[in-house]
VEXKOL-826259 format. One line per field, with one value per residue: x, y, z of N, C-alpha, C, O in turn; residue number from 1; residue in three letters. Coordinates in nm, 2 decimals. Example, Ala and Ser with C-alpha at 12.3 -4.5 7.8 and 13.67 -1.06 7.14 Angstrom:
% VEXKOL-826259
n_px 1.32  1.28
n_py -0.57  -0.22
n_pz 0.78  0.71
ca_px 1.23  1.37
ca_py -0.45  -0.11
ca_pz 0.78  0.71
c_px 1.32  1.29
c_py -0.33  0.00
c_pz 0.78  0.79
o_px 1.42  1.34
o_py -0.33  0.11
o_pz 0.85  0.80
n 1  2
res ala  ser
This chain:
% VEXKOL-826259
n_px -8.56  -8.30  -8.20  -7.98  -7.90  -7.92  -7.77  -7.50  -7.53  -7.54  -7.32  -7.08  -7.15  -7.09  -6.79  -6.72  -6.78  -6.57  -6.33  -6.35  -6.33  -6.10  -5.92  -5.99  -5.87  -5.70  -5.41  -5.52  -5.77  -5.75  -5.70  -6.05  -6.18  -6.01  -6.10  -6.35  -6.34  -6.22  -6.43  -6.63  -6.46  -6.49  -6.74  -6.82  -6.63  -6.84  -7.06  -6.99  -6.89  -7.13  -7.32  -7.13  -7.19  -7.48  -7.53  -7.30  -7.01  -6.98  -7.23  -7.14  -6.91  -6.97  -7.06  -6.81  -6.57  -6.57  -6.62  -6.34  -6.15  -6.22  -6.17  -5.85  -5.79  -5.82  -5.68  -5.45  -5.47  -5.51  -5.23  -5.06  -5.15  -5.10  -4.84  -4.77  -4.87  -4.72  -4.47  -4.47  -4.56  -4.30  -4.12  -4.23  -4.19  -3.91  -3.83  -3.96  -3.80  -3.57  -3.58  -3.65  -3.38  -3.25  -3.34  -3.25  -2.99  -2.99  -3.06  -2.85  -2.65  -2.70
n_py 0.77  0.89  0.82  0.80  0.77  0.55  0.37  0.42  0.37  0.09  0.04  0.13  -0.10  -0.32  -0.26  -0.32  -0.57  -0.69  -0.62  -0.82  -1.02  -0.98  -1.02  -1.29  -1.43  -1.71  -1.95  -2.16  -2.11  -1.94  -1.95  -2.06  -1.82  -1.54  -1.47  -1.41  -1.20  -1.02  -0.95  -0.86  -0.57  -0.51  -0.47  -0.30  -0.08  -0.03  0.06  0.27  0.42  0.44  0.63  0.83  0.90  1.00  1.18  1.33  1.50  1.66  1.61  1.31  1.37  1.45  1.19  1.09  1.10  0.88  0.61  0.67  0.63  0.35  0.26  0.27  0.15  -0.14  -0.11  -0.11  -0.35  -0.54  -0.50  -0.61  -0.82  -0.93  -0.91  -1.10  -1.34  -1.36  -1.39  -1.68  -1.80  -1.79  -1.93  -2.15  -2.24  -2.21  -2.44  -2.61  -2.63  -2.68  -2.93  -3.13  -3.10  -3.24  -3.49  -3.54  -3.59  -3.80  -3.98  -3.98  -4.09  -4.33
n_pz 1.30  1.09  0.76  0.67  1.00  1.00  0.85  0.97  1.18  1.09  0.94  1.14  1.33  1.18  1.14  1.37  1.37  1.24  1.33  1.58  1.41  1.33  1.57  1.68  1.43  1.36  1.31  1.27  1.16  0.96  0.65  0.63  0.74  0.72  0.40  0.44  0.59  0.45  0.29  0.49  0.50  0.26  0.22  0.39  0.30  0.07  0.14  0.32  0.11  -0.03  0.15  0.10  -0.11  -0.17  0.04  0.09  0.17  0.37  0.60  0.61  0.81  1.00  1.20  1.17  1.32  1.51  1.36  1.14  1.36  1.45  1.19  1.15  1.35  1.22  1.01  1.12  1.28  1.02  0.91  1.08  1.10  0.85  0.83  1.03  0.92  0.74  0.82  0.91  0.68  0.55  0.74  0.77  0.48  0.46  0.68  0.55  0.31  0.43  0.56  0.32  0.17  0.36  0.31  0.08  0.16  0.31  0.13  -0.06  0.07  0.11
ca_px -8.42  -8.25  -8.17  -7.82  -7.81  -7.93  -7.68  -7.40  -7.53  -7.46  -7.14  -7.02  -7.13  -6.98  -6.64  -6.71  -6.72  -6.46  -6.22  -6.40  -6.32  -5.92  -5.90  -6.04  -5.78  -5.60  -5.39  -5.61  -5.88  -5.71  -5.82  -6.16  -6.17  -5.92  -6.17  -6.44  -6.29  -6.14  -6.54  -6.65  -6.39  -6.54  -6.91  -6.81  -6.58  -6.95  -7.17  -6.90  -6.90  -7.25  -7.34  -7.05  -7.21  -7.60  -7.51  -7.22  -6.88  -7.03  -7.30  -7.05  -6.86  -7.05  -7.03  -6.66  -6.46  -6.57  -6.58  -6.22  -6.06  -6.22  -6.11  -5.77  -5.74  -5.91  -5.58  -5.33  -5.50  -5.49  -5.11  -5.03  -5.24  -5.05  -4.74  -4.78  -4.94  -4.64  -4.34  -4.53  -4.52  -4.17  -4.07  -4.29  -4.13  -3.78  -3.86  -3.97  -3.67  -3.47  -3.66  -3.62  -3.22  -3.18  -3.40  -3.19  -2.85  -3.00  -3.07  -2.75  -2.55  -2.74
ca_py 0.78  0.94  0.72  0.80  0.72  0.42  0.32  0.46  0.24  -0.07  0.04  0.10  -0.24  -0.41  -0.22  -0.38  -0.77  -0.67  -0.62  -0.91  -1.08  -0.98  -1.03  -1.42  -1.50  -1.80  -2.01  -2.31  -2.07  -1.84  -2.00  -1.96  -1.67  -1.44  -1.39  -1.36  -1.11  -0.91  -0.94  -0.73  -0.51  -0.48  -0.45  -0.17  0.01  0.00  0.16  0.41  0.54  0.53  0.74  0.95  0.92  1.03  1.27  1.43  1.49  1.74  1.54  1.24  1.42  1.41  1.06  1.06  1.06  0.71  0.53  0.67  0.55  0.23  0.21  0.28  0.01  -0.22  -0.06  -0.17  -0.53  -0.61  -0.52  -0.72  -1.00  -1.00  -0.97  -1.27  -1.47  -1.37  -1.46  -1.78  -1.88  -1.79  -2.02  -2.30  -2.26  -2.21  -2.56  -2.76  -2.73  -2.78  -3.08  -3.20  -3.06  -3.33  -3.58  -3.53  -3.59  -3.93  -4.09  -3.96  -4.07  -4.50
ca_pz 1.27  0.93  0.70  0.70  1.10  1.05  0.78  0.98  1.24  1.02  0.92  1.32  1.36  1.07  1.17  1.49  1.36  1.14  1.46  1.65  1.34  1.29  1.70  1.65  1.36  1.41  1.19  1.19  1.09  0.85  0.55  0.58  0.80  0.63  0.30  0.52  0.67  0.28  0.24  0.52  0.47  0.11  0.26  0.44  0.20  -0.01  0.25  0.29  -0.02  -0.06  0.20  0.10  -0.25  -0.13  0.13  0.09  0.29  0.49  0.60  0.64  0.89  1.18  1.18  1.09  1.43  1.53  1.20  1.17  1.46  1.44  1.02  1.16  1.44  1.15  0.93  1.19  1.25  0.89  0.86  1.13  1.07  0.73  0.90  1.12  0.87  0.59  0.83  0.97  0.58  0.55  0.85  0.67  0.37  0.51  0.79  0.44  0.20  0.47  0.54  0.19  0.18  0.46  0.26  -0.06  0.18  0.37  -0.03  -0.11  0.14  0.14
c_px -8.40  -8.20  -8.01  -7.74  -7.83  -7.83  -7.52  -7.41  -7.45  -7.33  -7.06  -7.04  -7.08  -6.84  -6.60  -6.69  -6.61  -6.34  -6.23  -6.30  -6.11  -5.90  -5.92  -5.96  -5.67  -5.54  -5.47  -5.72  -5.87  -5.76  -5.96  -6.18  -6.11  -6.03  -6.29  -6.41  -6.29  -6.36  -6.63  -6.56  -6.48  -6.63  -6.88  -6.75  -6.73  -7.02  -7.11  -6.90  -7.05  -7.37  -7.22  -7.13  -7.39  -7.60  -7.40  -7.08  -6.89  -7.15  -7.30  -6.96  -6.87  -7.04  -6.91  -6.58  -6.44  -6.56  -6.44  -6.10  -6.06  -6.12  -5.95  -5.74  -5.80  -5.72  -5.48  -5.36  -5.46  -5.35  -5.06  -5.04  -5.14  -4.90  -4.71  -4.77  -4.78  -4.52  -4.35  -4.46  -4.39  -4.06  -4.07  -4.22  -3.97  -3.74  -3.86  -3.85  -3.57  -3.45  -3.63  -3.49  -3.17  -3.25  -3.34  -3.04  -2.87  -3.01  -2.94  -2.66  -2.57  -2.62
c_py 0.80  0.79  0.69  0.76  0.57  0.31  0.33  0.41  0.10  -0.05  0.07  -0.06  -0.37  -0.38  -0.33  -0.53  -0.78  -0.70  -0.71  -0.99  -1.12  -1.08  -1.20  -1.52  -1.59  -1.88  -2.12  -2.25  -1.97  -1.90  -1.99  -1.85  -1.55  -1.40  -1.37  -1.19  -0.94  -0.88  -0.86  -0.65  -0.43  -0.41  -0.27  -0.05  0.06  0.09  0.29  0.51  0.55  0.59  0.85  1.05  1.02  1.12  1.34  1.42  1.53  1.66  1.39  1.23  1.42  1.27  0.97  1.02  0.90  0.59  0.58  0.62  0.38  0.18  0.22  0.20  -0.07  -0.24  -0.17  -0.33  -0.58  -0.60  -0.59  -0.84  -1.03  -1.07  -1.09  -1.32  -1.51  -1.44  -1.61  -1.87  -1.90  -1.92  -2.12  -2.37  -2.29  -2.37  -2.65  -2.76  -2.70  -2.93  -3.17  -3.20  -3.25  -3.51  -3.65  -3.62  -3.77  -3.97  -4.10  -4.04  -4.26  -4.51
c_pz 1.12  0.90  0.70  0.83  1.11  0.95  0.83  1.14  1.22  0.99  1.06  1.36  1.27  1.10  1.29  1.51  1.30  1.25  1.53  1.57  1.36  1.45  1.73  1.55  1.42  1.28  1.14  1.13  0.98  0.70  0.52  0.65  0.76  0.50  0.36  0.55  0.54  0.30  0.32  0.51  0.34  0.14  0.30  0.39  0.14  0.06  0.28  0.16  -0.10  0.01  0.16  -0.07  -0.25  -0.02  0.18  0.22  0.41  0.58  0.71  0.78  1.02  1.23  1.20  1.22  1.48  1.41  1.17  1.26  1.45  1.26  1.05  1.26  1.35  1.06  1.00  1.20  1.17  0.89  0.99  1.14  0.93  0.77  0.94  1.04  0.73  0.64  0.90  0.78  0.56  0.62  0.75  0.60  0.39  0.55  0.64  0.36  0.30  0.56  0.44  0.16  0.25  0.44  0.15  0.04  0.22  0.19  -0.08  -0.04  0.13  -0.01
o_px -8.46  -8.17  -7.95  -7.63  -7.78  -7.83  -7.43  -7.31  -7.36  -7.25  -6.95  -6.95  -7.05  -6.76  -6.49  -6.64  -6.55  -6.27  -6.12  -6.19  -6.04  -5.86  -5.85  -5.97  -5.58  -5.59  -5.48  -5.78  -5.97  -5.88  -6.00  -6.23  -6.18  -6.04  -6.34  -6.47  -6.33  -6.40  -6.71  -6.65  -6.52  -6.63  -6.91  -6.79  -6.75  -7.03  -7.16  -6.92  -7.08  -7.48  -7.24  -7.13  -7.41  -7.71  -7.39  -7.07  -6.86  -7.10  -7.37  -6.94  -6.80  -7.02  -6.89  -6.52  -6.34  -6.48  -6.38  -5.99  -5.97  -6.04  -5.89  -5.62  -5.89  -5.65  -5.44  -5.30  -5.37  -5.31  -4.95  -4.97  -5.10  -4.85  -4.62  -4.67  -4.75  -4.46  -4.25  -4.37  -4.35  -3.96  -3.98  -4.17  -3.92  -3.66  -3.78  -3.80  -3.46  -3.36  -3.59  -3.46  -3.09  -3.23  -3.36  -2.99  -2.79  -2.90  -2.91  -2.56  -2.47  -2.60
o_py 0.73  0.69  0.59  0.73  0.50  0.19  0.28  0.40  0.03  -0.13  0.02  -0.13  -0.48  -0.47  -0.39  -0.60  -0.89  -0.80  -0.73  -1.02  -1.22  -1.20  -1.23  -1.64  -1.57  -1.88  -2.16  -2.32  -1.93  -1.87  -1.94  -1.77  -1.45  -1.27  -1.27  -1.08  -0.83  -0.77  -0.80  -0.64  -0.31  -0.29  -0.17  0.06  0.18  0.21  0.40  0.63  0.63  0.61  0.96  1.16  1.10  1.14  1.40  1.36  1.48  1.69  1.36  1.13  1.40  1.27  0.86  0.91  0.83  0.50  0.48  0.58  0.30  0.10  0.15  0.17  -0.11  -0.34  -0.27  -0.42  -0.66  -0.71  -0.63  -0.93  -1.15  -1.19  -1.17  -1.39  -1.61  -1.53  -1.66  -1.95  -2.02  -1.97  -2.17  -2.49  -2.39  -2.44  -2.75  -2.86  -2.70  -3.01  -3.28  -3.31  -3.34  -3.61  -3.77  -3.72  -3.85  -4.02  -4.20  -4.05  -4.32  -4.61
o_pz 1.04  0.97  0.73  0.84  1.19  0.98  0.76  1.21  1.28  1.03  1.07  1.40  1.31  1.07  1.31  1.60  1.30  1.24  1.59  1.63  1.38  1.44  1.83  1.56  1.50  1.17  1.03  1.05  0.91  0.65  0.42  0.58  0.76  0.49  0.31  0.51  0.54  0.32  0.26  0.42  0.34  0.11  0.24  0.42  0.14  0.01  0.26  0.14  -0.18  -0.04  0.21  -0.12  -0.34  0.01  0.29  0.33  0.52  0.70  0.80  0.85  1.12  1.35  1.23  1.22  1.50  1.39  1.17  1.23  1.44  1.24  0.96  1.25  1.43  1.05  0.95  1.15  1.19  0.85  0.95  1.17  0.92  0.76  0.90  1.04  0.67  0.58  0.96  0.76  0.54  0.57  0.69  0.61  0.34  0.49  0.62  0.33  0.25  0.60  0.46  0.11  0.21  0.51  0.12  -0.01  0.18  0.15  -0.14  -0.11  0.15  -0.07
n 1  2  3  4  5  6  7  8  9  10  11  12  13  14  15  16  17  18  19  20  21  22  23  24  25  26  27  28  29  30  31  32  33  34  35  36  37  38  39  40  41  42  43  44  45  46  47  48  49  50  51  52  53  54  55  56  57  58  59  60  61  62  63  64  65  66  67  68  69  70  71  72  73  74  75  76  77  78  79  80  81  82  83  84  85  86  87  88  89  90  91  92  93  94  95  96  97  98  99  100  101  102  103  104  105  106  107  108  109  110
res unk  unk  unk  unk  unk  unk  unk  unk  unk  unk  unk  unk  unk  unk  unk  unk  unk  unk  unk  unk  unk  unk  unk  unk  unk  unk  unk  unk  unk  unk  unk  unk  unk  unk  unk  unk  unk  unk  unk  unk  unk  unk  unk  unk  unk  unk  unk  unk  unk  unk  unk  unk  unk  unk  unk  unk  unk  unk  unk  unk  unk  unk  unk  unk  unk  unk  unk  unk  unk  unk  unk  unk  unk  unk  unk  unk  unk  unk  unk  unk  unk  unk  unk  unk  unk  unk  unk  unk  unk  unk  unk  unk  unk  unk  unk  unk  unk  unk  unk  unk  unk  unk  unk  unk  unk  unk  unk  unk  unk  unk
């Protein structure tokens, strides 16, 4: 096997824990799972560009249809995952100062 299929192996199956990965996020595990996650992300950005960088576009291409699909269900994960995770804080944030609002009124009111 070329070097290139066996590298474009690893990057199919890194896409692949990648998506395991998103698919497995939870909030009690967001914390550490979430930079896990930016870090394959990363991994695989690398491998990408350096087969793009050692063998060219054309080369690349053949390869391309499934590493695309998957990089774009990877795409949509992540902006959901942020989603969730941004209006989840929102709530939080919202739920605590009016937590504290109604904290400020009981001191106020003895």
């Amino acid at each position: 096997m070329e070097e290139i299929e066996l590298k474009n192996s690893e990057l199919m199956l890194m896409l692949d824990d990648v998506m395991n990965s998103f698919e497995n996020l939870t909030f009690d595990n967001f914390d550490d799972q979430f930079p896990k996650i930016l870090n394959q992300m990363e991994l695989v950005h690398h491998i990408k560009s350096e087969l793009l960088e050692n063998y060219g576009i054309d080369k690349l291409i053949e390869f391309e249809p499934e590493a695309h699909s998957k990089a774009k269900i990877i795409e949509e994960l992540f902006n959901e995952t942020v989603k969730i995770f941004s209006e989840e804080d929102k709530r939080i944030k919202r739920e605590l100062a009016s937590s504290m609002n109604k904290k400020k009124l009981n001191v106020y009111n003895r």
